[in-house]
Residue, then its C-alpha position, 0 to 999 in steps of 0.5 A: x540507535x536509540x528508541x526517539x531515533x527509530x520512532x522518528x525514521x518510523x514515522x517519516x518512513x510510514x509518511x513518506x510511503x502515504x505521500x508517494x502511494x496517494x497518486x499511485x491509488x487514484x490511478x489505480x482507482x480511475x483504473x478500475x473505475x473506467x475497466x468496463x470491459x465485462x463485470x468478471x474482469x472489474x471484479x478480477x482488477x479490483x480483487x488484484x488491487x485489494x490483495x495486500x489488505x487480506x495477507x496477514x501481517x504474519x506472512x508480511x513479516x515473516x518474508x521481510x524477516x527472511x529476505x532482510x537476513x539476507x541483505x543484512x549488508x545492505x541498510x539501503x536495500x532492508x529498507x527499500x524492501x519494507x518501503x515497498x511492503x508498506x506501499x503495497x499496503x497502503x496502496x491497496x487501503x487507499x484504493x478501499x477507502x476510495x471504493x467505500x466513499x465513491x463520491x459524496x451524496x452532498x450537492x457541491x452548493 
């Protein structure tokens, strides 16, 4: 595989796991917007949902490395399994940036 060919398949993986993550983050987002239940368990739900960001890369990368030694027979599973690193990922920022920007200041005028 040549360097053009793994940046390529990088990026349209990396675009793809956004796409299918955006969904995913407003229901997790209405989710934890509508969890009224006690002040503890919005912030025990919120928390849940922003993991991801605090796991350091490191610790990432090093479970991906050992789990795909062991499906290195399989192309079709190492890449479903980082797929899915990236998504929790992704998810968890998604559902940041939207915890951030709760909604506009601006009138819809």
């Amino acid at each position: 595989m040549t360097l053009e060919t793994a940046l390529a398949w990088s990026i349209g993986r990396s675009m793809l796991v956004t796409t299918v993550a955006l969904p995913m983050s407003l229901v997790v987002w209405r989710y934890i917007s509508v969890c009224e239940r006690s002040r503890r368990f919005h912030r025990l739900v919120a928390a849940a949902a922003l993991t991801p960001l605090f796991v350091p890369d490191l610790v990432t990368g090093f479970t991906y490395r050992m789990t795909s030694a062991r499906l290195i027979h399989s192309e079709v599973a190492t890449e479903v399994l980082y797929a899915v690193l990236l998504l929790f990922r992704i998810l968890a920022l998604q559902v940041a940036v939207r915890m951030i920007l709760r909604s506009s200041s601006l009138s819809a005028e």
